[in-house]
Structures are given as C-alpha cells and as structure tokens.
N, C-alpha and C positions, 0 to 999 in steps of 0.2 A: 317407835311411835311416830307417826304423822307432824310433818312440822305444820302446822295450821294458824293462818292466824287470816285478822277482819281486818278490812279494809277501808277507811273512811276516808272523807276529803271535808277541806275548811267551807266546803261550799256544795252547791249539786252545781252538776256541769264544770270541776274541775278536774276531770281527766282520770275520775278511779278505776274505771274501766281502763283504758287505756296503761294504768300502773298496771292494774292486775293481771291484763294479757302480758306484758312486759315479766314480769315476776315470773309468769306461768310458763313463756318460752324460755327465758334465762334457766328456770328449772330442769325444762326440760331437755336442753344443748347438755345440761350436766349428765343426762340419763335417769331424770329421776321420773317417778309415777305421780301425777297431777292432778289435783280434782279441781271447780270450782264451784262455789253456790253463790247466787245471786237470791237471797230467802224471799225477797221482797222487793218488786218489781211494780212502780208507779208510771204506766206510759207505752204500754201495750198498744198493741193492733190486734186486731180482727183477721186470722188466716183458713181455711181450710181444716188445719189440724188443730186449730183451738190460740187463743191469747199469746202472743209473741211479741218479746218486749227485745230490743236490739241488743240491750247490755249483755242478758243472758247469753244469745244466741253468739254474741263476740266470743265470752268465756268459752262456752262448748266447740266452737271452732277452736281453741288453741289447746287446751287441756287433753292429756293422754287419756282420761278415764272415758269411759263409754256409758251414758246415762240418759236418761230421757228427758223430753223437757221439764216434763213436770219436777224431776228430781230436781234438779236443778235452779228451776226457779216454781218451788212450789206456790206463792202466793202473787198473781198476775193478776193486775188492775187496770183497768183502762188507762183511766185520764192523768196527763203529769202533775199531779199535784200530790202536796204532802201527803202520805202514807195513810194518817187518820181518816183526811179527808174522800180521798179516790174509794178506801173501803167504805164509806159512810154512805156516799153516793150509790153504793151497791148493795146496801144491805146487810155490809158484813160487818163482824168487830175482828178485829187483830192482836193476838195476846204473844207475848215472849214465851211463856209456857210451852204454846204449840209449836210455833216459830222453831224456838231452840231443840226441841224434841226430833224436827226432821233433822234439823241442820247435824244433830248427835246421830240419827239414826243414816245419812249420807255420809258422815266420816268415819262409819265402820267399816267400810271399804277400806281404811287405813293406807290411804294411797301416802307418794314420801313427803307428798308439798301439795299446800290446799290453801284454795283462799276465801274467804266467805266475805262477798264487796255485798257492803252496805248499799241502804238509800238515802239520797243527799248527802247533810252533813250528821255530826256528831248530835245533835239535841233534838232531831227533828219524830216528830209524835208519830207513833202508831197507833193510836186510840190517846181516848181521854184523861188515860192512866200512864199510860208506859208513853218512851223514848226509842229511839234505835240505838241509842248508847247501852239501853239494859238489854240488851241479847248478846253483845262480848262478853258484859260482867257475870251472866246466867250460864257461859259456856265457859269462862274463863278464858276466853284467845287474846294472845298478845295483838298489839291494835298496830298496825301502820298508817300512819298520816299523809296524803298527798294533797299536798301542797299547790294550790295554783297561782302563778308567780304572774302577777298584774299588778296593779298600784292598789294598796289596801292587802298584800296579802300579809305583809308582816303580824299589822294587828289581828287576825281569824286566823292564823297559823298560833300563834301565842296564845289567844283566849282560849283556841281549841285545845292546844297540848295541855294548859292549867285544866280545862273541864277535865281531861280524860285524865291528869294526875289524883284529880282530886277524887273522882270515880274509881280510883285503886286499880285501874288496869295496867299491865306493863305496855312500855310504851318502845316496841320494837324499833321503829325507824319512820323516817319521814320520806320520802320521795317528791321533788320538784318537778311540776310540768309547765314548761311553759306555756301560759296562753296567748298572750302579748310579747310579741318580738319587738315589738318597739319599746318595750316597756323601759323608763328611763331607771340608771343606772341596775342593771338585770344585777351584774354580778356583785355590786354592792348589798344588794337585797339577800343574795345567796348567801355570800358571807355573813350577812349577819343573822340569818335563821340560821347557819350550820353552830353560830355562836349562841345564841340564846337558847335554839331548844333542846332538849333535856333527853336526846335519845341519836343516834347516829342518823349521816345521812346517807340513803343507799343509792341516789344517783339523781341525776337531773334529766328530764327528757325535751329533748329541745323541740323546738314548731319547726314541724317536719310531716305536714301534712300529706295521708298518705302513706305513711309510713308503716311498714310491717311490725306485730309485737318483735318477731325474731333481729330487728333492726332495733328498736325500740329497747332490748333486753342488751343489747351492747353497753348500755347508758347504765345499766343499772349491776352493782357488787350487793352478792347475795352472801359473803362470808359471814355476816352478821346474823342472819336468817337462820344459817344453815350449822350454827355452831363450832366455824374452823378456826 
C-alpha cells in the first residue's frame, strides 16, 4: 500500500512545496514510485494550456509518476487568496466531497510514496462550511507539519500541532524550513520544537536559495515515513 500522507504548513508561504519536493526526491534516491497532488491551488496564471499555478508545476517536475495537469492539481484558481475566497470570485463553491473523491481516485495508481500538499495553513476555509484540515480527516492521511523557523514560529508550530491533534489525525512528522537566516537564536528555536511537539522531526532545510529538491532531500530522514 502507498505511503501517503498531506502536507501542511503553520503558515501559507512557509516552504511546503519546497518540503514536498524534498520528501519526493529523498524518495525517490531510495528508488521508489512518486506521486504528488496539489488538490487545490490558489494563485494560478493564465498559459496557452490552461491555469498554471507554480506549486503544482514544482511537484510534477520531481515526482516519478507521469500525469496531467489537471490530475494533479485539479482545482486551479486565479487569484492568491484563501481558497473560499479566489473560488467565490469565480463562481464556484468547493466541497471536500469532491476534493477528496479525485485525490482517492489519483492514489489508485498506488504509487510507493505520495504527497498530497495543501493550501496555506491548517484552518484555512474552502467554502463557508469546510476547512482544508477536513480533506486529511475525510482521506484519513497522516499529516506532516512544516514548520517555518522565523520569530513567532514556536507559537503557529504549537497552536497548529494541538488543532491537528485535536482533529484526530496522526501526526507523522514536522519538517523545519528556514526562512530567516538571521533569525535570532535558530537553533535554540529548533531544540525546543524537536522538545515540544508531539511527532518526530524529519529534518531541517536550511536558506539555501536555489537550491535543488535532490540537494534539499539530503536535509531530510525518511525512516520514519517509511516504516524501518
């Protein structure tokens, strides 16, 4: 069976793409089969071939599987703004229902490692009714947390892993990215998320701008992921 699991971050623009390339080449140095989904994509372009949002387009550059855009990030919205919103602007609504229906009907491919990266953070609305937190819980994927290590990450690193304990999901592992290199005392900060929060840490990825996921996947121990 498929190791799968969702990807979230304390924040939007804290580096979950950039975990998930990382995770997805780390998988793949081991020789394993890759997939990734991006369900929901706020922050598209206008191309030739239709709505192209960068995140997606990173996964599918590193991921062994061979799939279309659309499979991949089937729900592509213009403007970056919360999920609700950008579909609201276009006339659509957004349901987990449907959401989760592709995301189950793309992991029948049963590839050996898959990652399904959110948008934004953990609470942020797809409609007036649901979250992006209830599409792990409706799939049941263990959740990774990436962390982005600036001043203030401690407390949205904490708040986030109580919301997603308290949401019953298993809580795989955290990943640190740095955003701020200058960030004062870094590794005092790291120490004490490896101590507080309630799930391993699979690695730290350092400001390394530029940097390849396959460089990037050096930083990151998948034993935990992977069952050894």
């Amino acid at each position: 069976m498929a190791k799968a699991y969702f990807v979230t971050g304390t924040d939007t623009g804290v580096g979950k793409t950039t975990a998930s390339c990382a995770l997805l080449a780390a998988a793949k140095a081991r020789g394993l089969r890759t997939l990734a989904l991006k369900p929901v994509a706020a922050g598209c372009v206008e191309t030739p071939e239709g709505l192209r949002n960068d995140d997606a387009l990173a996964l599918m550059a590193v991921m062994t599987e061979v799939m279309s855009y659309d499979e991949v990030n089937p729900v592509a919205l213009r403007e970056p703004l919360s999920p609700h919103l950008a579909a609201l602007h276009e006339g659509r609504r957004l349901s987990v229902a449907r959401i989760g229906g592709l995301v189950r009907g793309a992991l029948m491919r049963r590839p050996d490692f898959a990652v399904v990266e959110g948008a934004g953070g953990w609470r942020v609305p797809i409609s007036d009714r649901e979250i992006m937190s209830d599409l792990p819980r409706a799939l049941g994927l263990p959740v990774i947390l990436v962390v982005g290590l600036r001043l203030g990450c401690l407390n949205h690193a904490i708040l986030t892993a109580e919301a997603m304990a308290k949401d019953g999901v298993r809580l795989a592992g955290w990943i640190g990215n740095v955003l701020d290199p200058a960030m004062p005392a870094l590794d005092g900060n790291i120490g004490t998320l490896k101590t507080i929060l309630p799930m391993p840490c699979l690695g730290v990825l350092p400001w390394q701008p530029g940097a390849t996921p396959g460089e990037m996947a050096a930083h990151l121990d998948l034993h935990e992921l992977l069952g050894e």
